[in-house]
MARTOR-320807 format. One record per residue: residue in three letters; x, y, z negated of N, C-alpha, C, O in turn. Coordinates in steps of 0.2 Angstrom, whole numbers, plus 5000, padded with zeros to 4 digits. Example, Ala and Ser with C-alpha at 12.3 -4.5 7.8 and 13.67 -1.06 7.14 Angstrom:
% residues 2
Ala506649724961506249784961506649844961507149834958Ser506449894965506849954964506450004961506750064960
END
This chain:
% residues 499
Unk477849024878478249004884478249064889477649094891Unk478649084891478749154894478749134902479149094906Unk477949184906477849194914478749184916479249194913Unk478349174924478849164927478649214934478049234936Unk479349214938479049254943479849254949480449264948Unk479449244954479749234961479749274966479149294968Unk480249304968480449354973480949344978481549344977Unk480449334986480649314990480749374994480349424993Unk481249395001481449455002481549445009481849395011Unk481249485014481249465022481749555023481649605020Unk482249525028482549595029483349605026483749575023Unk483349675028483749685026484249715018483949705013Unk484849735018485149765011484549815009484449815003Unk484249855011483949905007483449875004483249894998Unk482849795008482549785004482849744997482649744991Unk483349705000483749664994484049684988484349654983Unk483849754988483949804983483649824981483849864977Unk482849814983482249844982482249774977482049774971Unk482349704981481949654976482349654970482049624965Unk482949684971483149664964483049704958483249694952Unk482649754960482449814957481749794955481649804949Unk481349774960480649734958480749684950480349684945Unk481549644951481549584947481849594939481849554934Unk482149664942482249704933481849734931481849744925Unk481249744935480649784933480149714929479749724924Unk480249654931479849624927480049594924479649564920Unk480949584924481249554918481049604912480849584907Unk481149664912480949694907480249694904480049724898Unk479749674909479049654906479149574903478649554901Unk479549544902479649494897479449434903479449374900Unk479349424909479549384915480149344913480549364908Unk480449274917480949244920480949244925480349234926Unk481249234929481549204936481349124938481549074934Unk481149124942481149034945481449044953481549094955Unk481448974956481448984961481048934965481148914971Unk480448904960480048834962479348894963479148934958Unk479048884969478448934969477848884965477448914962Unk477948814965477548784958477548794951477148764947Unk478348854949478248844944478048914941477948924935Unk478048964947478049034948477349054945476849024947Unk477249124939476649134939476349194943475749204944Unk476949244945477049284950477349264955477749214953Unk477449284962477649264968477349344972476849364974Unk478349374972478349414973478549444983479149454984Unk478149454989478549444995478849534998478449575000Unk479349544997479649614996479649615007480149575008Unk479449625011479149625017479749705021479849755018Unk479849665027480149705033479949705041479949655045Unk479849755041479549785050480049785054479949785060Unk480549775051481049805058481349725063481249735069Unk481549675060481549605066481049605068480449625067Unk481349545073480749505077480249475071480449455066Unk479649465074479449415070479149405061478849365058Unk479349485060479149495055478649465050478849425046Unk477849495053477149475051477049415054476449405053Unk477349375058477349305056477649255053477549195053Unk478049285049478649265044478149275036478149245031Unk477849335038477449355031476849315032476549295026Unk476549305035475649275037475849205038475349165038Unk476449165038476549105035476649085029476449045026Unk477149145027477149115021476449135018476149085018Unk476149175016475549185013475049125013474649115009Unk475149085019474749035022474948985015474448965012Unk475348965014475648915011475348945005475048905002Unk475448985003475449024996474649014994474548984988Unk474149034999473449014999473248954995472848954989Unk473448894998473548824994473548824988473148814984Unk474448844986474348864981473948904974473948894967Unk473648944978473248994973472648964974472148994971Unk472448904978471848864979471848824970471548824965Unk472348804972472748744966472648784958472348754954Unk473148854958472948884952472848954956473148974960Unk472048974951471949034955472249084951472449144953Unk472449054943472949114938473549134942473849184940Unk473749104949474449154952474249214956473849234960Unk474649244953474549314956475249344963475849354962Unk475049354967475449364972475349464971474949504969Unk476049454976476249534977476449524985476649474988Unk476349594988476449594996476949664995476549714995Unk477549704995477749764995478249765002478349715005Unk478449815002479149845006478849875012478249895011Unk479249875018479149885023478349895027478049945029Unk478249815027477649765030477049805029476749835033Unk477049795023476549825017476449905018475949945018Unk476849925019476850015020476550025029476150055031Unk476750005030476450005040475749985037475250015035Unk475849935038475149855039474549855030474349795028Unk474549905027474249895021473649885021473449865016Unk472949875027472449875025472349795031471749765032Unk472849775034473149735038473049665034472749615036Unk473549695028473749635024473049625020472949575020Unk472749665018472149625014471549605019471049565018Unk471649625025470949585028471349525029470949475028Unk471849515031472149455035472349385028472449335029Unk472349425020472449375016472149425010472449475007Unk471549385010471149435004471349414996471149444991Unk471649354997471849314989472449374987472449394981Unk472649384992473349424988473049484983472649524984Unk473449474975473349514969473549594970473249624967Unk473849614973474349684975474649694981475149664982Unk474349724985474849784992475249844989474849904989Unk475849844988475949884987476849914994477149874997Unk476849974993477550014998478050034997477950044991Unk478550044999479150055000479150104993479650094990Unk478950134991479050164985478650174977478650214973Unk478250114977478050104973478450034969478149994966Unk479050034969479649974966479249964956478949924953Unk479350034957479650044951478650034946478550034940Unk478150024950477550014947477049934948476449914948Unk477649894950477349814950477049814943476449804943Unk477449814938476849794933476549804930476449764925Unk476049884932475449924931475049884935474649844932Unk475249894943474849864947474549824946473949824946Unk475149774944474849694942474149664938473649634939Unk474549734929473749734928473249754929472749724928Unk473449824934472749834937472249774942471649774943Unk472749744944472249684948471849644943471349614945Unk472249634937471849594933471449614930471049574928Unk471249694928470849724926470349714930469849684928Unk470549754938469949784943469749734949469349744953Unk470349664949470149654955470849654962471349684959Unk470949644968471449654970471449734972471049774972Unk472349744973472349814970472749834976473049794979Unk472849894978473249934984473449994983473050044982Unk474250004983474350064979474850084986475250044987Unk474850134989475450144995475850234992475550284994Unk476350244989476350304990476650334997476950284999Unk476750374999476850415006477850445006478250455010Unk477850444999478450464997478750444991478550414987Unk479550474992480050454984479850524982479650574985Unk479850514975479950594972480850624975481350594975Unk480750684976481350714978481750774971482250794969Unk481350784969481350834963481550794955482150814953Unk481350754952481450724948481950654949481750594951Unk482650674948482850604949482850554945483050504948Unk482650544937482250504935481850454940481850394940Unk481450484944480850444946481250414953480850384957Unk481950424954482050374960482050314960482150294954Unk481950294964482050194964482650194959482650164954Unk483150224961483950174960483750184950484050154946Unk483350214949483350234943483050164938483250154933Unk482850124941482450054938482950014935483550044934Unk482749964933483149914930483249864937482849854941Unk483749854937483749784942484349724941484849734938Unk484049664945484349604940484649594947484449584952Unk485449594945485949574951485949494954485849444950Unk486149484959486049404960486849394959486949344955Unk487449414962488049444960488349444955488749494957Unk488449434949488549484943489449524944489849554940Unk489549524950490349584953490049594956490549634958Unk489649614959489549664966488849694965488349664963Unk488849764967488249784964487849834971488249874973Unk487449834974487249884979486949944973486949934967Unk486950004977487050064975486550104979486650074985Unk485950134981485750174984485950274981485950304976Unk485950284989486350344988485850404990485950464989Unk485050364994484950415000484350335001484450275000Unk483650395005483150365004482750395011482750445013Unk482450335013481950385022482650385027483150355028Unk482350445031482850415037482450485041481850495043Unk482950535042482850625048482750575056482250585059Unk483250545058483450525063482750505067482150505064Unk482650485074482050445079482150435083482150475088Unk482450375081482750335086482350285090482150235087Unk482250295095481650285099481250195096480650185094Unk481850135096481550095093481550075088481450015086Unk481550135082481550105075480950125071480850185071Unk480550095067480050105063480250125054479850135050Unk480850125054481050135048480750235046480450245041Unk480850285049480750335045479850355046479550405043Unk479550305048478750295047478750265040478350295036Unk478950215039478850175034479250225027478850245022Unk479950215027480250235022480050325021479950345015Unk479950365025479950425023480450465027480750445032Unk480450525024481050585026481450565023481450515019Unk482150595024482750585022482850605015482550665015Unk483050605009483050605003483750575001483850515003Unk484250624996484550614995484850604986484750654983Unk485150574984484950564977485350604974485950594976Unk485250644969486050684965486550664965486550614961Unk487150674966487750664966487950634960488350584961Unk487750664952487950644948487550554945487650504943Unk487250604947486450504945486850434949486650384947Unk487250454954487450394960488050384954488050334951Unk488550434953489250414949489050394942489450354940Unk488350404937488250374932487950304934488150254930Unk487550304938487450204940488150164941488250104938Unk488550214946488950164946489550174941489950124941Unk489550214935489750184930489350144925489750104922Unk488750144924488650084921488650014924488649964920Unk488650014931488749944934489649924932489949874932Unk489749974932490749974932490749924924490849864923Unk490449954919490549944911489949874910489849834905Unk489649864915489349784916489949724918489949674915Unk490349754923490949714926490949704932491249664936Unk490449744934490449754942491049784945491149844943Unk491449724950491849764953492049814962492449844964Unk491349774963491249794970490649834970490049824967Unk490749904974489649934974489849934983490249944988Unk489249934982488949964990488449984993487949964995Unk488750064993488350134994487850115000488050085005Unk487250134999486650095004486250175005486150215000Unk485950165012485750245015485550215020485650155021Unk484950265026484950255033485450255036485750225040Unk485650335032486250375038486650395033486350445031Unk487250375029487350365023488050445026488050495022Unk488250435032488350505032488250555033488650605033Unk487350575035487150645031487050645024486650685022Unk487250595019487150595013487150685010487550715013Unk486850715006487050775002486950825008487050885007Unk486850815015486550865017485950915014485950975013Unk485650875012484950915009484950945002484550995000Unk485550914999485750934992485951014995485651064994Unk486450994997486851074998486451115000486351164996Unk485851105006485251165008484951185001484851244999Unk484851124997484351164992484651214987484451264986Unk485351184985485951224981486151294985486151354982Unk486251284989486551354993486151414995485651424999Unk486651444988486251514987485951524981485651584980Unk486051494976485651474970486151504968486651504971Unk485951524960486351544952486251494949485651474947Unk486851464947486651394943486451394936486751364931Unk485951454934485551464927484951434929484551474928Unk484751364931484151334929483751324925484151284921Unk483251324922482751314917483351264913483851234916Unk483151254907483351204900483251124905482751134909Unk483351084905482951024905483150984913483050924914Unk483251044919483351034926484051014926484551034922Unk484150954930485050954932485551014935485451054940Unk486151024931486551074933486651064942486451024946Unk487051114944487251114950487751064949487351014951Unk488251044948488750994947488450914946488750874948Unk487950914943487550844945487350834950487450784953Unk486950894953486650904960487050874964487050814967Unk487650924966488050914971488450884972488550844976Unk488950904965489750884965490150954963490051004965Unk490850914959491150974959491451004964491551064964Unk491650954970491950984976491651044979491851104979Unk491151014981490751054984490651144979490951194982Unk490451144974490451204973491051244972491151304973Unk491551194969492051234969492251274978492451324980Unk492051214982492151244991491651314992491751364995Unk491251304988490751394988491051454984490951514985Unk491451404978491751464976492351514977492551564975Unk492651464984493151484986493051514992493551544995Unk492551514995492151545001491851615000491551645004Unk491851634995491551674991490851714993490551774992Unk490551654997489751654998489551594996489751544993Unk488851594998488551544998488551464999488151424998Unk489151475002489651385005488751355011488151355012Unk489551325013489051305019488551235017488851195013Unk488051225019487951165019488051105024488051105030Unk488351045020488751005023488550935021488450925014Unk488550875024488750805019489050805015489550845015Unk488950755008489450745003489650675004489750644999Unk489550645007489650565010490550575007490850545002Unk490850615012491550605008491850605001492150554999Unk491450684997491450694991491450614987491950584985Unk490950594987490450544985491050474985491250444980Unk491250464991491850404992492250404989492550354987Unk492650464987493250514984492850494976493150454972Unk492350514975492350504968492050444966492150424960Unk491650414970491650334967492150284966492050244962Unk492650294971492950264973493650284967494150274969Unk493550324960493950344956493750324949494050334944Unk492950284950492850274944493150194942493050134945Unk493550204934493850144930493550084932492950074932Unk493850034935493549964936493349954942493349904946Unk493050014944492749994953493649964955494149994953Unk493649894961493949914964493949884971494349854975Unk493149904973493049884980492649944981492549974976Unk492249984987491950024989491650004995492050005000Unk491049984998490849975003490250035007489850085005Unk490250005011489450085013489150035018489449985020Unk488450065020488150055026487350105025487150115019Unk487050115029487450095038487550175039487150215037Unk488350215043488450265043488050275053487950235057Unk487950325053487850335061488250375065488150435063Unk488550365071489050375075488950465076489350505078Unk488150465076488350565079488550605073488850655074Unk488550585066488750605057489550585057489950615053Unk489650545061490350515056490850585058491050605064Unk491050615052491450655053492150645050492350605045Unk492550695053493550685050493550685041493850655037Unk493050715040493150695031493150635028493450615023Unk492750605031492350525030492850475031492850425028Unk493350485037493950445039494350465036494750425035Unk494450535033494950535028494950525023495550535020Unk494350505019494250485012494350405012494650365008Unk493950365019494150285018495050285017495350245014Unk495250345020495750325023496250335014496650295012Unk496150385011496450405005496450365000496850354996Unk495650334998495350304994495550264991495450224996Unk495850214986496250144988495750094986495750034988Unk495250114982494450074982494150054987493949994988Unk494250114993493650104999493950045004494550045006Unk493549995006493949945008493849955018493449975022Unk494549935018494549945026494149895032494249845036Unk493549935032492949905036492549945036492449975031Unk492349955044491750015046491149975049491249965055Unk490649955048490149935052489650005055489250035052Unk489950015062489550085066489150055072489250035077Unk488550065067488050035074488050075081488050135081Unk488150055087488350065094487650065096487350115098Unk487349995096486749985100486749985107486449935110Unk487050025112486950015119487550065120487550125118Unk488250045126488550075130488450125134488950165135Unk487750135137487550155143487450245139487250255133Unk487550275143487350335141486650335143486350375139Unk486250315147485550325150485350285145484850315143Unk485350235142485050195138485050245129484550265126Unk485950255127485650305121485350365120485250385115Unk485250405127484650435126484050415127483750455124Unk483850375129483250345130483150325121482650335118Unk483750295119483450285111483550345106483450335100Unk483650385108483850445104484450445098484450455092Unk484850415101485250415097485750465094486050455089Unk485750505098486250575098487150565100487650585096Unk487250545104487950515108487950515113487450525116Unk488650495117488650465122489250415120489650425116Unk489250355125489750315124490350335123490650305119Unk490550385127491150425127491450445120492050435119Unk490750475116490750505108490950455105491450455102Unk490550405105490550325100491350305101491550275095Unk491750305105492350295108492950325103493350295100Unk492650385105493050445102492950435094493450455091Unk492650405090492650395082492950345083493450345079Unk492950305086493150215084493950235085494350215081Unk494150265091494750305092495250355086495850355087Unk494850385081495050405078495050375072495550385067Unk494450335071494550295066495150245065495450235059Unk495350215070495650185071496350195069496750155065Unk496450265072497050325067497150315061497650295058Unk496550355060496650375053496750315045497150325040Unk496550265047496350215044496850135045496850095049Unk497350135040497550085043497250005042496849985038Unk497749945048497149885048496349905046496149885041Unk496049945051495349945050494949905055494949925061Unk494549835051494149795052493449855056493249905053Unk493249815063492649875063491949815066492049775070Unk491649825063490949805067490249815068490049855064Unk489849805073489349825076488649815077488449765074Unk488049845080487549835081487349845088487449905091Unk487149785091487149805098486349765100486149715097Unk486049795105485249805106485249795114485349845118Unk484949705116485149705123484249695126483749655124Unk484349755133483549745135483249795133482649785135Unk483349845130483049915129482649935133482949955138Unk481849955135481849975140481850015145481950075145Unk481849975150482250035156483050015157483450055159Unk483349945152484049945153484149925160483649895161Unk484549935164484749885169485349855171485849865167Unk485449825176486349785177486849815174487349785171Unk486849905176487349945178487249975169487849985167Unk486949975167486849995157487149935155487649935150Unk486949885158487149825153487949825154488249835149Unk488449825160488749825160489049865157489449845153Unk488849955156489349995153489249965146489649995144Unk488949925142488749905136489449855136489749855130Unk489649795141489849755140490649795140491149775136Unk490749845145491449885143491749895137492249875135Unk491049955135491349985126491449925123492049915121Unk491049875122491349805116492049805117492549805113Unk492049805125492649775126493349805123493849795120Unk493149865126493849935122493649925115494149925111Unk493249925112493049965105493449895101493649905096Unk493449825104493849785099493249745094493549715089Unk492949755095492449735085492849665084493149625088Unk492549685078493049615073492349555073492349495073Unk491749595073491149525074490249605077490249665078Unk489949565078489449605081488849585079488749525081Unk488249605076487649605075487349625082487249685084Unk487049575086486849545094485949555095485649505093Unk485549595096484849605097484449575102484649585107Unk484149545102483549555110483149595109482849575105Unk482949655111482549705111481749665110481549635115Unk481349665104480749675104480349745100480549785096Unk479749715105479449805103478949795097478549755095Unk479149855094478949895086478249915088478149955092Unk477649885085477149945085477250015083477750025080Unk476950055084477150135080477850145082478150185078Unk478250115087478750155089478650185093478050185094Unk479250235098479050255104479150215110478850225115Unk479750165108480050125113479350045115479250005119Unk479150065109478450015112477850025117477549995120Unk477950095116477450135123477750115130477450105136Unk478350105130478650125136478750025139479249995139Unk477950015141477949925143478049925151478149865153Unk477949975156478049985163478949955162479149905165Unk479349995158479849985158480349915155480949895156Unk479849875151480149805147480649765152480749775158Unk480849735148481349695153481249625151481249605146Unk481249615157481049525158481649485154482249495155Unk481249445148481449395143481949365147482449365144Unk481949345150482649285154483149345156483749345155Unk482949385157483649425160483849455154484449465155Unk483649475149483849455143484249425138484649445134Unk484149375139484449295135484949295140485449285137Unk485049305146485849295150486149365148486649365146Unk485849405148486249495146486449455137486949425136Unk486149455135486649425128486949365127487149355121Unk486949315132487549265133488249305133488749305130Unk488149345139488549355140488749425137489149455141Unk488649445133488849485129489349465123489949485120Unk488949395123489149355114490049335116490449335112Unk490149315124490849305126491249345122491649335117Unk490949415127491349475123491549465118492049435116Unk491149495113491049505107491549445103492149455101Unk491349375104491749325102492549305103492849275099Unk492649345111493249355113493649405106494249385105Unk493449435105493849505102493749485093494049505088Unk493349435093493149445085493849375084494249375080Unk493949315090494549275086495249305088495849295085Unk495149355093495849405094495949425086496449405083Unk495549455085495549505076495649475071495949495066Unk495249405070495649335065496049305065496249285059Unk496449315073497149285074497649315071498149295069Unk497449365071498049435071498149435062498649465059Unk497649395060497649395053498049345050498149345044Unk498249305055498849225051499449235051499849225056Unk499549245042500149245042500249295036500749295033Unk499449335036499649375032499449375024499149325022Unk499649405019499149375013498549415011498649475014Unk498249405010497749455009497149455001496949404998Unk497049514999496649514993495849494995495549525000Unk495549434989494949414992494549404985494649374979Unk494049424987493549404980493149354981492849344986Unk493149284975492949254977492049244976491649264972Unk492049214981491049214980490549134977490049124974Unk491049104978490849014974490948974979491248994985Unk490648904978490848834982490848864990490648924992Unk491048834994490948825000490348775000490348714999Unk489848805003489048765005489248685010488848645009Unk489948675015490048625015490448575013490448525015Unk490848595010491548575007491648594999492248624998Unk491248574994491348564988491948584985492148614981Unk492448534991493448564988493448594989493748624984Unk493348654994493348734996493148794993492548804993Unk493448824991493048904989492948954993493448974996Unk492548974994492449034999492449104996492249104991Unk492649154998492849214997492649265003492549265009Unk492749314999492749385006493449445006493649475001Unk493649455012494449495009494149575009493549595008Unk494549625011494149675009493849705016493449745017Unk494249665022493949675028493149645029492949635035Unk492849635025492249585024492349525025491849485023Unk492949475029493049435032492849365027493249355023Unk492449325027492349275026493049205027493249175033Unk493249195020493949145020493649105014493449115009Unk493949045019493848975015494648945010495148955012Unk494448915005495248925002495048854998494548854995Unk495648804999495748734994495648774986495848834985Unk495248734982495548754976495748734973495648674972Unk496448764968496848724966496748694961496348704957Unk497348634961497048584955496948594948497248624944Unk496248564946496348604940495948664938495648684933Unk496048694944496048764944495448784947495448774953Unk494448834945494348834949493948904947493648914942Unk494148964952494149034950493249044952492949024956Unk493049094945492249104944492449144951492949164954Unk491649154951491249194957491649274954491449284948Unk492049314956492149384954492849384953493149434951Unk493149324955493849344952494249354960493949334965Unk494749394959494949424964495949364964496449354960Unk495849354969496549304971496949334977496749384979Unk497449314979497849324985498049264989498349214986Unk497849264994497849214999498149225003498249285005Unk498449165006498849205014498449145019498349085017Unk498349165024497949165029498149115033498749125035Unk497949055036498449015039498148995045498548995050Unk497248985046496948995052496549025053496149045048Unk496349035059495849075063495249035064495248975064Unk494849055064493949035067493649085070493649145070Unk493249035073492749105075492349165071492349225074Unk492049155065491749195061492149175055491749195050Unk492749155052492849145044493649135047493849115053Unk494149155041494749145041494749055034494349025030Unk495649035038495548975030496249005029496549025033Unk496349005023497048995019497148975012496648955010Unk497648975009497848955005497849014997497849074999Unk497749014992498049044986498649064985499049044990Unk498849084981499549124980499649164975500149174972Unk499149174973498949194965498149214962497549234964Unk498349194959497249214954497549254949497949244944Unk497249314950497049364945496649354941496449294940Unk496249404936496049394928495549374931495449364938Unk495049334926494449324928493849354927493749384921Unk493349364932492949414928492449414923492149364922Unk492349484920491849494914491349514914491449574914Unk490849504916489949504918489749524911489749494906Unk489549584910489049584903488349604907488349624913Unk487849584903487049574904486849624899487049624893Unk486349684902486049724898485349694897485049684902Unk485149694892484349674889483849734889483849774884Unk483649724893483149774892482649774885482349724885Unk482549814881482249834877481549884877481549944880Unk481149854875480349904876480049914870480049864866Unk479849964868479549974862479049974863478749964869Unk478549974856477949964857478049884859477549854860
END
């Protein structure tokens, strides 16, 4: 009877893609999946620094988990991701039962680790970095087991240059690292010949994507040793051919465009999504490839965070509201019906009446279709955590993001509204969680729509229908069908192991 093994994931997409990377790493160790931690012989907790609340979300559950490994001491626990890379000698004094601490770039060695604890005892492995040089050894390189079988996440780009006063990610993750250009388009052809129809290109700052690529290539003769990636996997073709037509060393530049342009050409894909792009990167090429693309789907999530000009320097953001304006302005242009939404951080400190309001302005003009809403708490190891003279009282807080949520709510059923009437292409995602007759789906605006299904008739998770829109809600459209397209084909690759 074949182990089983549970992996639970606090955070965000980049960990949800780590877990799933973890769960191909041990399906191919001859694992199954549960989702009963009673029946679990591993229990895997893939850990994020960045919310409220984090390390009390992880030190509870561990608590329960305790019990359990009282009950049978053969389960073996795993602690990785974020949590674990900050807090690694944290986590074993505060839960010494745990079998493995391991970090953000150790995915791909759980089930070394593993035995190493069985061999040695509990075991702690952190490495400090991705390899940069060998794209073999990046994460996206692993096996991993989609929870989805149409939509597939994509990693492009690893770490995070940017210091943003309140973010603890480029502590944790590393420097910024960017993956071969070619290695990205051969994942996403084999996810395409799986039957994935959707990917989504995942990054810090997914628009300095291939910054680092170009530095390193620029200036080279592409006569590499036997065995090394050519220039053209490195980079892309665009790009060299733009060196060859400059008849120097071409400039170094993002290939975030490049990359959209060419993903977004490969057989079968026919969704493209990205996150998270950052507002001082977004450049006219990047607007001009959503805009060109017919993959790339019309939807920009550009985190804002704060209004105030006094406030995004204070977080380092590299803008001013002015600038942030000026994108959403053009984007708007360039892009037609472009869905946009945000990231907004209330209480920063040192915000005051007059931040808050300019904060409530931009929402205002900028329109978003829905808004990701914060209360500022403080990061250990950030910089915005030093700064406690300046905190802002918890109540004047919770009224600053009431009254934001107006806004925001204001402008997200304007943008729902604007939608009835029309038809729109939608993939379906399965039941609706409270209406069994219902299917729910997402259009390519991300927008969340509920749809009768028809008699008889009830389309698998992946197939792609046309709906027309009949009402508005606060966060989800409802409409009707109008046609179902093919249905889709999931093929599953088996991992094979010698030896």
């Amino acid at each position: 009877m074949a182990r089983k093994y549970l992996v639970r994931t606090f955070g965000c997409q980049m960990n949800e893609h780590d877990s799933e990377r973890i769960a191909g790493v041990l399906e191919a160790d001859g694992l199954e999946v549960t989702t009963e931690v009673s029946e679990a012989d591993v229990v895997v907790l893939n850990t994020c620094c960045i919310r409220e609340n984090a390390d009390n979300k992880l030190y509870g559950t561990l608590g329960h988990l305790k019990s359990e490994k009282d009950r049978r001491p053969e389960l073996e626990i795993v602690v990785g991701g974020c949590l674990a890379q900050k807090d690694r000698e944290v986590v074993q004094q505060r839960a010494p039962y745990v079998d493995v601490v391991m970090g953000t770039h150790n995915v791909g060695r759980v089930s070394e680790l593993l035995e190493a604890a069985r061999r040695d005892g509990p075991t702690m492995e952190i490495l400090e970095a991705t390899a940069a040089a060998d794209h073999e050894a990046f994460p996206s390189a692993l096996p991993a087991k989609r929870e989805q079988g149409w939509a597939a996440w994509v990693t492009i780009q690893f770490g995070c240059d940017n210091s943003c006063a309140f973010c603890i990610v480029p502590a944790v993750r590393g420097p910024e690292i960017s993956r071969p250009f070619g290695d990205v388009l051969d994942e996403v052809r084999r996810v395409a010949a799986d039957g994935v129809t959707e990917v989504t290109l995942l990054g810090q700052n997914v628009d300095s994507y291939g910054r680092d690529l170009t530095l390193r290539v620029r200036g080279e003769h592409d006569g590499a040793p036997a065995g090394t990636p050519s220039h053209e996997f490195v980079v892309g073709e665009a790009w060299l051919t733009e060196r060859e037509a400059m008849g120097a060393s071409g400039r170094a530049r993002p290939l975030f465009a490049d990359l959209l342009r060419a993903v977004g050409s490969v057989p079968g894909i026919r969704r493209v999504r990205f996150t998270s792009p950052h507002p001082k990167d977004m450049r006219a090429e990047t607007i001009a490839a959503m805009a060109h693309t017919a993959a790339v789907c019309e939807h920009l999530h550009l985190p804002m965070q704060s209004g105030s000009n006094e406030v995004l320097a204070a977080m380092h953001r590299g803008y001013t509201a002015e600038r942030y304006l000026r994108v959403v302005h053009d984007a708007r242009i360039g892009i037609d019906d472009l869905a946009l939404t945000t990231d907004v951080i209330v209480g920063f400190p040192g915000e005051t009446e007059a931040d808050f309001e300019a904060t409530l302005e931009v929402c205002a003009e900028a329109q978003f279709d829905s808004a990701y809403t914060f209360i500022y708490s403080s990061r250990p190891g950030t910089e915005a955590a030093e700064m406690t003279a300046a905190f802002v009282d918890h109540a004047v807080s919770v009224n600053r993001m009431e009254r934001l949520r107006v806004v925001i709510e204001r402008s997200a059923v304007r943008a729902n509204k604007a939608r009835i009437g029309r038809v729109d292409e939608v993939v379906v995602t399965g039941p609706s969680r409270r209406d069994p007759s219902m299917i729910t789906g997402l259009t390519r605006h991300n927008k969340r729509i509920h749809l009768p299904a028809p008699a008889g008739v009830r389309p698998r998770p992946g197939t792609y229908v046309s709906a027309l829109v009949t009402e508005a809600r606060m966060t989800s459209l409802v409409g009707e069908i109008v046609d179902i397209g093919d249905s889709p084909v999931h093929r599953t690759r088996i991992p094979v192991s010698a030896g």
